[in-house]
N, CA, C and O atoms as a Tripos MOL2 file, in Angstrom:
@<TRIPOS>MOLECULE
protein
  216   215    54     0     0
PROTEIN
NO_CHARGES

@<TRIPOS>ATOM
      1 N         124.1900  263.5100  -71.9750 N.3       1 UNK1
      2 CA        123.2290  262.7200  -72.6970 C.3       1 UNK1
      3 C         122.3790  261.9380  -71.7000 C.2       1 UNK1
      4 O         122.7720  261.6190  -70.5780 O.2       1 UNK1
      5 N         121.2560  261.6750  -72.1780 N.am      2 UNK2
      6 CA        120.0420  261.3830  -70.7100 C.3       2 UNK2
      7 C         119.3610  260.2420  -71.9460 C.2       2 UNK2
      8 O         118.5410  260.6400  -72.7730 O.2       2 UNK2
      9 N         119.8390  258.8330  -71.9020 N.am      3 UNK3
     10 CA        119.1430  257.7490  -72.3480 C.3       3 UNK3
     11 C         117.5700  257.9540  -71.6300 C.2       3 UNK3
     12 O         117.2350  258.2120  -70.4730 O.2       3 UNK3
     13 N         116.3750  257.5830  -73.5510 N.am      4 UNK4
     14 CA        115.4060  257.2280  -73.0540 C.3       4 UNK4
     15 C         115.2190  256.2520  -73.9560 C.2       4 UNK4
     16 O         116.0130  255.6420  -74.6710 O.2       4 UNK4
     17 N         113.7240  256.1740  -73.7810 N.am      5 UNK5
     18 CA        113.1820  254.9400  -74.6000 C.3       5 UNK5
     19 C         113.3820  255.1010  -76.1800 C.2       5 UNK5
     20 O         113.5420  254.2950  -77.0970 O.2       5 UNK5
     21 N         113.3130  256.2920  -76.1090 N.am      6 UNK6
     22 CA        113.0920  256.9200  -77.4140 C.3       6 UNK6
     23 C         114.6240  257.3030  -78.1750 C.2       6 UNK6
     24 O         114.7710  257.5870  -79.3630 O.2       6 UNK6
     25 N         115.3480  257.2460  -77.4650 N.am      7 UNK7
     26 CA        116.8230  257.6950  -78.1780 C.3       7 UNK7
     27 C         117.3580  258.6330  -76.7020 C.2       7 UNK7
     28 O         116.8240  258.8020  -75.6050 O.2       7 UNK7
     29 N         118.8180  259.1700  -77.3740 N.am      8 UNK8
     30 CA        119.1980  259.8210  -76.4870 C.3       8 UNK8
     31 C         118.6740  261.2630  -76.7040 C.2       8 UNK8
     32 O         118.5620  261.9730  -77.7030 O.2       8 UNK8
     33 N         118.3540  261.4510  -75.1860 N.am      9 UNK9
     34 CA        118.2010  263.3250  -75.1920 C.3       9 UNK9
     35 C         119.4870  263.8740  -74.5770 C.2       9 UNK9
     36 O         120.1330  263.3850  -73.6500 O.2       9 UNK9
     37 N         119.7540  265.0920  -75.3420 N.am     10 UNK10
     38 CA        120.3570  265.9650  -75.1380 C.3      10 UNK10
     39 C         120.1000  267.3750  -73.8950 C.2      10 UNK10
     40 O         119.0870  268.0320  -74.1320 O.2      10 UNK10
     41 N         120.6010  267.6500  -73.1460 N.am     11 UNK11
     42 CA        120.4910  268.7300  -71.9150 C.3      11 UNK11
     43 C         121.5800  269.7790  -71.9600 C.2      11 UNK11
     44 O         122.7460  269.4960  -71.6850 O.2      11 UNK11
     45 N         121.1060  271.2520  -72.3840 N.am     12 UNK12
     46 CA        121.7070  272.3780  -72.2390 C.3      12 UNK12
     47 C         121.1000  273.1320  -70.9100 C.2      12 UNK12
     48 O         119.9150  273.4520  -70.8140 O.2      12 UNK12
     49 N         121.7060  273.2740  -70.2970 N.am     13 UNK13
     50 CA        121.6850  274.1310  -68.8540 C.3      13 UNK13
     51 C         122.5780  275.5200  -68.9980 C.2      13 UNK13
     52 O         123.5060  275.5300  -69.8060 O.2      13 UNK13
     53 N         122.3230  276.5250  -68.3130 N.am     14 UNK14
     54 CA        122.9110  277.6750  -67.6960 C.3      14 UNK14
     55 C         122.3150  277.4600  -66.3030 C.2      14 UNK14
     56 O         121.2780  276.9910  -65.8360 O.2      14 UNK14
     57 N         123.4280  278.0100  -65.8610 N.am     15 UNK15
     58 CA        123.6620  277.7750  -64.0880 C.3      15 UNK15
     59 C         123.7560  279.1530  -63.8970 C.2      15 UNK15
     60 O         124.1620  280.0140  -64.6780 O.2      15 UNK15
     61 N         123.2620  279.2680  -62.5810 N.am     16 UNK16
     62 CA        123.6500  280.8960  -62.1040 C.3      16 UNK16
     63 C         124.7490  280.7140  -61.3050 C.2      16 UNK16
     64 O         124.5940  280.0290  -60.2940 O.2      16 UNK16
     65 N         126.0930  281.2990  -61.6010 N.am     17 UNK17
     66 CA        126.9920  281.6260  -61.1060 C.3      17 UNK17
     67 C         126.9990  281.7860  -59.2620 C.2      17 UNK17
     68 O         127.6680  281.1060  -58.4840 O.2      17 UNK17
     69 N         125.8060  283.1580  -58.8420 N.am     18 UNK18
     70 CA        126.1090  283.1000  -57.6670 C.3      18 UNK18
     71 C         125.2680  282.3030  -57.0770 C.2      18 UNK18
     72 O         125.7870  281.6900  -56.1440 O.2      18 UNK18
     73 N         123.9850  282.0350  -57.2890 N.am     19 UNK19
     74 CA        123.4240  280.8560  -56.4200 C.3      19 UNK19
     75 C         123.5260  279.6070  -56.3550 C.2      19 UNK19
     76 O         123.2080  278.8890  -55.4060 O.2      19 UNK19
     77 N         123.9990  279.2860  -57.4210 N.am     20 UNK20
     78 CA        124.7450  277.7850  -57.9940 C.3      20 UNK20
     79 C         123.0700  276.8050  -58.9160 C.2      20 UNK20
     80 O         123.0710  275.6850  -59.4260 O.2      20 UNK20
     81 N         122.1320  277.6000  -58.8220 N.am     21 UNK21
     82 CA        120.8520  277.4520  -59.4410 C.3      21 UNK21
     83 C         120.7600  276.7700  -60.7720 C.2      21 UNK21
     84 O         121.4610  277.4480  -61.5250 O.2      21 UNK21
     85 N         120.3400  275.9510  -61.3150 N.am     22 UNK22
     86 CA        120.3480  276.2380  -62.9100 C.3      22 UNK22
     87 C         119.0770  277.1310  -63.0570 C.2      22 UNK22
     88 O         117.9590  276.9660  -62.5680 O.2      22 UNK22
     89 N         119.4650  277.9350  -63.7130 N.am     23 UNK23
     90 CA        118.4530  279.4170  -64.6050 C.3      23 UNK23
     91 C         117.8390  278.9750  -65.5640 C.2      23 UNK23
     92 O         116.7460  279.5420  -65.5440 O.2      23 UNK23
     93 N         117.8990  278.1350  -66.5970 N.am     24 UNK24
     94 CA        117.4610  277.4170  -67.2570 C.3      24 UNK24
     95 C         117.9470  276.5730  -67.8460 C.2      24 UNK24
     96 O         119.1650  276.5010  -67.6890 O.2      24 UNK24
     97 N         117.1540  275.2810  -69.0200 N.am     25 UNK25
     98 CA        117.6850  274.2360  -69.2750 C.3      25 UNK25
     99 C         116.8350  273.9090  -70.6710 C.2      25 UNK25
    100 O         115.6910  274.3540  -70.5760 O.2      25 UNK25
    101 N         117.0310  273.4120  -71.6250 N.am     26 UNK26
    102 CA        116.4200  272.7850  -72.8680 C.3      26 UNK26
    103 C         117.0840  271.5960  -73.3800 C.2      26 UNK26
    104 O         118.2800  271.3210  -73.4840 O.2      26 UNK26
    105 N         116.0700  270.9860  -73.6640 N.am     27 UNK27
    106 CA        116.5540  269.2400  -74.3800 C.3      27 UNK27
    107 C         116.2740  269.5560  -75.6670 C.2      27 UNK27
    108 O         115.8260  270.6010  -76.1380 O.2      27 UNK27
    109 N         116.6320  268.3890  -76.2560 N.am     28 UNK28
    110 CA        117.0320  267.9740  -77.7420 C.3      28 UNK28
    111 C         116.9420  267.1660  -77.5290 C.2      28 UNK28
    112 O         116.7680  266.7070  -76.4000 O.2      28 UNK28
    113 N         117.0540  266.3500  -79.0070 N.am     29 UNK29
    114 CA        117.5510  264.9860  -79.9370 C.3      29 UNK29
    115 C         118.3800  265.1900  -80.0960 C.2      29 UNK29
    116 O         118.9910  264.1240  -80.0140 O.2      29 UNK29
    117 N         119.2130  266.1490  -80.3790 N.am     30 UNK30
    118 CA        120.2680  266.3480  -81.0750 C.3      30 UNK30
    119 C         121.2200  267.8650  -80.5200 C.2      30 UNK30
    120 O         120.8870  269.0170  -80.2460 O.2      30 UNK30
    121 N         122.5020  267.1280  -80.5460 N.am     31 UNK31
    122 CA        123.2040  268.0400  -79.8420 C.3      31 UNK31
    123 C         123.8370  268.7200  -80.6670 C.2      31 UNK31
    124 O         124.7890  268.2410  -81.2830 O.2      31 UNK31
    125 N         123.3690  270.1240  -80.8510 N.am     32 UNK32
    126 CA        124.1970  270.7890  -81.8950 C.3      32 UNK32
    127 C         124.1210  272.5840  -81.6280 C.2      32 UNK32
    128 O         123.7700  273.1300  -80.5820 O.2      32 UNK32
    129 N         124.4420  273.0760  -82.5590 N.am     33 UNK33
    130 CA        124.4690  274.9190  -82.1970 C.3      33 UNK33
    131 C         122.9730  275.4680  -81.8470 C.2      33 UNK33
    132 O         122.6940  276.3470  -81.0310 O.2      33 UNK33
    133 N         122.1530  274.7800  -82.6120 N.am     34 UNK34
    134 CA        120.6840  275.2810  -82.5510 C.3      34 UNK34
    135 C         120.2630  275.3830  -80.7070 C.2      34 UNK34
    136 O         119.8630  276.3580  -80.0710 O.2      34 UNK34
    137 N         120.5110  274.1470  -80.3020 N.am     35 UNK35
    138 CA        120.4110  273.6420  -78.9630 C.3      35 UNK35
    139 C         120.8640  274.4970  -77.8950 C.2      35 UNK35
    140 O         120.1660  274.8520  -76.9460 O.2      35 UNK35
    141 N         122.2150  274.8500  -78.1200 N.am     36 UNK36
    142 CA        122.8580  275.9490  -77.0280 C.3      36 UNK36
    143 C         122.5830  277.4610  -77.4470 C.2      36 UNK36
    144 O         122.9890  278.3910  -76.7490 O.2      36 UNK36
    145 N         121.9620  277.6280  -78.4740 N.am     37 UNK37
    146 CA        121.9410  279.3290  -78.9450 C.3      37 UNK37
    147 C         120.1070  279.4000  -78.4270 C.2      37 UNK37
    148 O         119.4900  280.3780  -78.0040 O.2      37 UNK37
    149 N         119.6550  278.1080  -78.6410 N.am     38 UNK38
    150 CA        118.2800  278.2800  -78.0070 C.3      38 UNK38
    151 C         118.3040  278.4420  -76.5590 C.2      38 UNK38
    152 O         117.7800  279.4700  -76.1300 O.2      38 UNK38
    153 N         118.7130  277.7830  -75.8860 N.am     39 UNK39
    154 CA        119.3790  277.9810  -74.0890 C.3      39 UNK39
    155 C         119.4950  278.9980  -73.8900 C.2      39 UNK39
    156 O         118.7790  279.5190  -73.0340 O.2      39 UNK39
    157 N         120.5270  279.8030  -74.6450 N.am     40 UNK40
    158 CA        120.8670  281.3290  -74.6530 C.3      40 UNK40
    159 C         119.6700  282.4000  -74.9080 C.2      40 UNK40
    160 O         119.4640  283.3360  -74.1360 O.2      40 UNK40
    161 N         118.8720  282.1440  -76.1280 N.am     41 UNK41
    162 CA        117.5530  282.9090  -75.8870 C.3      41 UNK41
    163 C         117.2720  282.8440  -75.2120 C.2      41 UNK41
    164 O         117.1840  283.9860  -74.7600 O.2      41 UNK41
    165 N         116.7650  281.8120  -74.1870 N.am     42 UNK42
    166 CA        115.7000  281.4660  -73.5270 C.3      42 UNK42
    167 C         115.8800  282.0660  -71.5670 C.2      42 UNK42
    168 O         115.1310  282.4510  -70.6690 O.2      42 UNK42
    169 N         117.3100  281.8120  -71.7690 N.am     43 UNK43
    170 CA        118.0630  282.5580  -70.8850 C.3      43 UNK43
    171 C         117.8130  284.4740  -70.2320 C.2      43 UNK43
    172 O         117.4360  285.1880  -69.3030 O.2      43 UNK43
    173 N         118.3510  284.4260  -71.5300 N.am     44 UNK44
    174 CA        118.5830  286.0860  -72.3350 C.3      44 UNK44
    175 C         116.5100  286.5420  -71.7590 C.2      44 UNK44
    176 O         115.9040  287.3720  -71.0810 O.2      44 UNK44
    177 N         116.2970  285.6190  -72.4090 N.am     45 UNK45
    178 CA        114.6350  286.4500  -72.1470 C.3      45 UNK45
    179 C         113.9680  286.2650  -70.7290 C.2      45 UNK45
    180 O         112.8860  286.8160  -70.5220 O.2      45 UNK45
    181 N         114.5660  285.5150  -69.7510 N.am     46 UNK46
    182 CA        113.8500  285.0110  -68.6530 C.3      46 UNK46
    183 C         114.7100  285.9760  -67.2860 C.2      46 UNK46
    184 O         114.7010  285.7910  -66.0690 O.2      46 UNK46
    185 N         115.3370  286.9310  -68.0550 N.am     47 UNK47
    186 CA        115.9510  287.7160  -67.1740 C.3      47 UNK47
    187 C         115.2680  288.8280  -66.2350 C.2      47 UNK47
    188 O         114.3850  289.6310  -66.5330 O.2      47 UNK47
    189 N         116.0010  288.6210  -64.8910 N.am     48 UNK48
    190 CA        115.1420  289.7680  -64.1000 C.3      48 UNK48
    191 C         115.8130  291.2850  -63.9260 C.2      48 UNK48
    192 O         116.7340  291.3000  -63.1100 O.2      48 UNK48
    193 N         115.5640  292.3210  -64.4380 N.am     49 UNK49
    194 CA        116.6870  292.9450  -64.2120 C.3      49 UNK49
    195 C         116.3240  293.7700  -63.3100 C.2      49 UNK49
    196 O         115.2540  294.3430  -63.5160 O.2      49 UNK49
    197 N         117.0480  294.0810  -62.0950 N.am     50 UNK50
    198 CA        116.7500  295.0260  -60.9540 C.3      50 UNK50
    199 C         117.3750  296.2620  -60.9350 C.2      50 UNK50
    200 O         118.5720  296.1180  -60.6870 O.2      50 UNK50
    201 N         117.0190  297.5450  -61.1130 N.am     51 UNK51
    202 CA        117.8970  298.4130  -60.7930 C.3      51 UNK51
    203 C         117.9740  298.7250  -58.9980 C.2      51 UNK51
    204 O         117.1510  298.7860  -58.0840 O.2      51 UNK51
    205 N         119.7400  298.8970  -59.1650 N.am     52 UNK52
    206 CA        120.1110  298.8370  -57.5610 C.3      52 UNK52
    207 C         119.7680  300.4840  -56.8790 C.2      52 UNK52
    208 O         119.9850  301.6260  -57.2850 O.2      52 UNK52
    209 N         119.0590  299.8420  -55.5210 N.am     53 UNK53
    210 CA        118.9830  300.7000  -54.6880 C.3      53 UNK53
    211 C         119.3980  302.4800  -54.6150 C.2      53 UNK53
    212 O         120.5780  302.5860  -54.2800 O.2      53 UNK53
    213 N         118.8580  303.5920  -54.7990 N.am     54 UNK54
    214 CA        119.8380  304.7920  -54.3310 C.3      54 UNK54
    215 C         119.4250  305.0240  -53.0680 C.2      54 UNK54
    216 O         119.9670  305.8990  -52.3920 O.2      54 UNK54
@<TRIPOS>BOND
     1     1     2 1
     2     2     3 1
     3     3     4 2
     4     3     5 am
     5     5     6 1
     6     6     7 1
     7     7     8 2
     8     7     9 am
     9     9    10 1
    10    10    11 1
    11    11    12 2
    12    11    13 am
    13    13    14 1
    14    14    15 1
    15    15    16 2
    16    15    17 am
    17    17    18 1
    18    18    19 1
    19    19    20 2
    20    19    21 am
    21    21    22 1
    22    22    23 1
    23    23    24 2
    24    23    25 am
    25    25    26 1
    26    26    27 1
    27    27    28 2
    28    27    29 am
    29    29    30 1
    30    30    31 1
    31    31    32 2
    32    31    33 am
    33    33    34 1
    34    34    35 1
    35    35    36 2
    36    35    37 am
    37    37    38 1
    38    38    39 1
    39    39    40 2
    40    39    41 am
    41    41    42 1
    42    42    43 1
    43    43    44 2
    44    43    45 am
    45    45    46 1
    46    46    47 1
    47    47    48 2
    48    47    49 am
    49    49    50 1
    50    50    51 1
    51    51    52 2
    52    51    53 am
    53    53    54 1
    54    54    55 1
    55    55    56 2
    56    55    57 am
    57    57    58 1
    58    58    59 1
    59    59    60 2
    60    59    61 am
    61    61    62 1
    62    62    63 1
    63    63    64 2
    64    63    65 am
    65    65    66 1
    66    66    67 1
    67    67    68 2
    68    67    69 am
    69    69    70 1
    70    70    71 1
    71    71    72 2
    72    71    73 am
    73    73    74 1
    74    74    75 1
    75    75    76 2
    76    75    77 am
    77    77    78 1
    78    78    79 1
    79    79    80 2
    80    79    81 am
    81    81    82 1
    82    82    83 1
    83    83    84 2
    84    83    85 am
    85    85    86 1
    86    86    87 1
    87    87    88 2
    88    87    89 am
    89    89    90 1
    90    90    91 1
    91    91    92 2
    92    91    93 am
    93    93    94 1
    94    94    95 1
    95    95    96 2
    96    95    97 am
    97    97    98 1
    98    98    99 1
    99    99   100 2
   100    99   101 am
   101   101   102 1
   102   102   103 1
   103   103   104 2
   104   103   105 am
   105   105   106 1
   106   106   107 1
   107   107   108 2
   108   107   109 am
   109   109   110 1
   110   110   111 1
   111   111   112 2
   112   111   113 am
   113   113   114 1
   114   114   115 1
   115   115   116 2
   116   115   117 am
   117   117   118 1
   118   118   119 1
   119   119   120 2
   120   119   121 am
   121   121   122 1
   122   122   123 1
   123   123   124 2
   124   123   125 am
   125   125   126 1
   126   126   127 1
   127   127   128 2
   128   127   129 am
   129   129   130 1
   130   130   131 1
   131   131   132 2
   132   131   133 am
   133   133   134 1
   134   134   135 1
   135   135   136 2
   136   135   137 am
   137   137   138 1
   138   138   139 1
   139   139   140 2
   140   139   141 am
   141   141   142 1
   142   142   143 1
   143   143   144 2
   144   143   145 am
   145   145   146 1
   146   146   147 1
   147   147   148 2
   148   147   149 am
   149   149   150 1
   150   150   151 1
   151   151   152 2
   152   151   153 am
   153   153   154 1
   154   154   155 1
   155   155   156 2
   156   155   157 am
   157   157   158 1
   158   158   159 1
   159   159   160 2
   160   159   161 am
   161   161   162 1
   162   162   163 1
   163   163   164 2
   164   163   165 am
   165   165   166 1
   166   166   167 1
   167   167   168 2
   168   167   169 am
   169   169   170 1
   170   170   171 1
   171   171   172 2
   172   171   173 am
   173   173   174 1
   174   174   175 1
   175   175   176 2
   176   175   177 am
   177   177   178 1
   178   178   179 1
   179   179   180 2
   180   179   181 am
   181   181   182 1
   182   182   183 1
   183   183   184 2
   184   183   185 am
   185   185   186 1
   186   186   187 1
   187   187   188 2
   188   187   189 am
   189   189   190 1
   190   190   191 1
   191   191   192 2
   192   191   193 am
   193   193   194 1
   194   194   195 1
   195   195   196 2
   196   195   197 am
   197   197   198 1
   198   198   199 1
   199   199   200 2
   200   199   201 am
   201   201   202 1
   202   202   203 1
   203   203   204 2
   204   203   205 am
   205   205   206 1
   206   206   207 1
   207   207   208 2
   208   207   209 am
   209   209   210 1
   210   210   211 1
   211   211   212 2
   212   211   213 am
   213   213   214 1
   214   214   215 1
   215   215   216 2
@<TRIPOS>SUBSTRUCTURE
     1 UNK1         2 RESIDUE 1 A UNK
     2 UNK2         6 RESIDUE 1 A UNK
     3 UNK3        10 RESIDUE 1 A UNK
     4 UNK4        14 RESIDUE 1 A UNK
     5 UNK5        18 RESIDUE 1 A UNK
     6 UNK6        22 RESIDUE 1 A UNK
     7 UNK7        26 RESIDUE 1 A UNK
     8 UNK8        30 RESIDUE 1 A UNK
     9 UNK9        34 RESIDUE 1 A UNK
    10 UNK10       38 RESIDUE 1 A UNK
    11 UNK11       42 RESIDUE 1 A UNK
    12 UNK12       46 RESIDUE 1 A UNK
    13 UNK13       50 RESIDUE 1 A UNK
    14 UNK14       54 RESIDUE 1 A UNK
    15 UNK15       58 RESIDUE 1 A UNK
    16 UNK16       62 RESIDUE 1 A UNK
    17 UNK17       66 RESIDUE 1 A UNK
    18 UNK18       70 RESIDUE 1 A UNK
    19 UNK19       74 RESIDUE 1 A UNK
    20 UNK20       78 RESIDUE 1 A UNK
    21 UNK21       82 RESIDUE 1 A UNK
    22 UNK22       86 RESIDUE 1 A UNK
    23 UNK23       90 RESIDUE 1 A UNK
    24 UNK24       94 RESIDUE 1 A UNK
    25 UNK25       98 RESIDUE 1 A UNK
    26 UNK26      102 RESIDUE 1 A UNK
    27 UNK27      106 RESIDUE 1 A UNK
    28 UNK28      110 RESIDUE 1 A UNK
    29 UNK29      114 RESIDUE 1 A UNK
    30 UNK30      118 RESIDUE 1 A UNK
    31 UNK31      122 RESIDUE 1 A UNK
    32 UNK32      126 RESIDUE 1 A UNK
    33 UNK33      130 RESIDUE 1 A UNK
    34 UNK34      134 RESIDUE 1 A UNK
    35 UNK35      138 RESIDUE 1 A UNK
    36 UNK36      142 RESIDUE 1 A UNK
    37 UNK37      146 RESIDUE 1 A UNK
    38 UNK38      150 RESIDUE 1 A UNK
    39 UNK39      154 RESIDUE 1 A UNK
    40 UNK40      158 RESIDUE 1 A UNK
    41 UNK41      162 RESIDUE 1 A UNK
    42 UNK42      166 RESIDUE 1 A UNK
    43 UNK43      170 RESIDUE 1 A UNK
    44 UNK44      174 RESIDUE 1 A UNK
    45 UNK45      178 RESIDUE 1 A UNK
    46 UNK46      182 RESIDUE 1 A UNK
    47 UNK47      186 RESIDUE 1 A UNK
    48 UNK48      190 RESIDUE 1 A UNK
    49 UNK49      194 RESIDUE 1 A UNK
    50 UNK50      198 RESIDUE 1 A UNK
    51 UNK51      202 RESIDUE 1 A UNK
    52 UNK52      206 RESIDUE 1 A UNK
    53 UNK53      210 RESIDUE 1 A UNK
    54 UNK54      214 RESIDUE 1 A UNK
């Protein structure tokens, strides 16, 4: 929770595992399912996908 003037905001992050990065992040008012399944879209869509080398 991240006190503002306005009330508390809420912070959903995904971290990248191997770089230790956060990959992305979304606030709220309100901490609830909407909040982390939106993270997860937002995630899900900002993906790079590489096919490896032959």
């Amino acid at each position: 929770m991240i006190s503002t003037g306005e009330g508390p905001l809420w912070l959903s992050a995904i971290r990248d595992a191997f770089s230790c990065r956060v990959a992305v992040g979304e606030t709220s008012a309100r901490a609830n399912a909407e909040l982390v399944l939106t993270t997860l879209e937002y995630a899900l869509a900002s993906r790079v996908i590489v096919r490896p080398v032959r």
